[in-house]
C-alpha positions as CSV (number, residue, x, y, z in Angstrom):
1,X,58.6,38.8,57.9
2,X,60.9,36.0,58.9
3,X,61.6,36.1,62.9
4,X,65.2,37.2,62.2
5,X,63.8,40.3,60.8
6,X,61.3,40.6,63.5
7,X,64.3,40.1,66.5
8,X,66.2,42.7,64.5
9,X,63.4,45.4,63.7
10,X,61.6,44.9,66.8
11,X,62.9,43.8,70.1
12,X,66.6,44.8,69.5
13,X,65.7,48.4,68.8
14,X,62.7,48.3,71.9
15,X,65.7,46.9,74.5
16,X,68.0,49.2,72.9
17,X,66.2,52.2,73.9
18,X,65.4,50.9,77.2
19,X,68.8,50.5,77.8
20,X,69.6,54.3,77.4
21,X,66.7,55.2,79.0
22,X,67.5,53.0,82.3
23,X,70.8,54.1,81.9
24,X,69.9,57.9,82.4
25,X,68.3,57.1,85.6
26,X,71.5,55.4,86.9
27,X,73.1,58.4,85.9
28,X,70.7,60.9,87.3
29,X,69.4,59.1,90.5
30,X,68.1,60.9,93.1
31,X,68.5,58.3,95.7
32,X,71.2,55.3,95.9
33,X,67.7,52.8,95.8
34,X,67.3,54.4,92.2
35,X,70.8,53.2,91.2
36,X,70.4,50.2,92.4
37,X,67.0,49.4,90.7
38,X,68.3,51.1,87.3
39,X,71.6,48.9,87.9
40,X,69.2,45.9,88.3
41,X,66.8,46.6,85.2
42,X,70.6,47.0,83.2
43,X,71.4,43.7,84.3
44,X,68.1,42.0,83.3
45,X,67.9,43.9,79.8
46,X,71.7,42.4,79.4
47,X,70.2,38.6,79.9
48,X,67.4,40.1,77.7
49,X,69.9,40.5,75.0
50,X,72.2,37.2,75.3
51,X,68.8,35.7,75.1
52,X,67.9,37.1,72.0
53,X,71.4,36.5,70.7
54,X,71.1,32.3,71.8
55,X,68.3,32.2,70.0
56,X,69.1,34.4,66.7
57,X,72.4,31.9,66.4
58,X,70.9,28.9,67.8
59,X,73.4,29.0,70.5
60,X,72.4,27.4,73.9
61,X,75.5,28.1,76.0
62,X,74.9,31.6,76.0
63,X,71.9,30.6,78.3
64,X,74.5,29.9,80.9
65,X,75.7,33.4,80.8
66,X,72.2,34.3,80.8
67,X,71.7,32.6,84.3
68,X,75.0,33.9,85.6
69,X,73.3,37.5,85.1
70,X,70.8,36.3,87.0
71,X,72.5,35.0,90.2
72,X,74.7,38.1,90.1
73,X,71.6,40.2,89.9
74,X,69.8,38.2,92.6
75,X,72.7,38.5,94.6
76,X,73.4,42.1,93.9
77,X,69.4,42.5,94.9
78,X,69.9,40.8,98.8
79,X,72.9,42.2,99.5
80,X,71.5,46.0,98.6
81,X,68.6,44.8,100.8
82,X,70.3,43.6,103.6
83,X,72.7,47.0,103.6
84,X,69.4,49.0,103.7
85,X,68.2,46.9,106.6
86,X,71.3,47.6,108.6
87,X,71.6,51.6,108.0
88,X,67.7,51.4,109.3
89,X,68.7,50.1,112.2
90,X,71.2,51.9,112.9
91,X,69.7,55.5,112.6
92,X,67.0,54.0,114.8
């Protein structure tokens, strides 16, 4: 088993079905921090597969789009944070 076949057989499928499964919690919630986190985990299972995909065509500036997931995830991350801060203080 060549590591093609193993890429295709094994992790696609695995990140595949992670996909639909984080994707049913962003559907079905219950709270906006559930979204977010599913949102996040959709985002990382995205550089997941452009990583897989630079490396199944030998392709290293798909790594930059990788990254650019990334710093919009990061950013994505704070920015939820720093919303949840603010409501907190503002029921207080």
């Amino acid at each position: 088993m060549s590591i093609a076949d193993y890429y295709n057989f094994v992790i696609i499928p695995i990140l595949g079905l992670s996909v639909i499964l984080v994707f049913i919690r962003f559907l079905r919630g219950p709270s906006i921090a559930d979204r977010v986190i599913s949102l996040d985990m959709l985002i990382l299972m995205a550089i997941g597969i452009v990583v897989i995909y630079s490396i199944i065509h030998n392709q290293s500036t798909f790594l930059d789009i990788a990254m650019l997931f990334a710093l919009i995830a990061f950013l994505g991350t704070v920015a939820f944070a720093y919303y949840l801060e603010e409501r907190r203080k503002r029921d207080e």
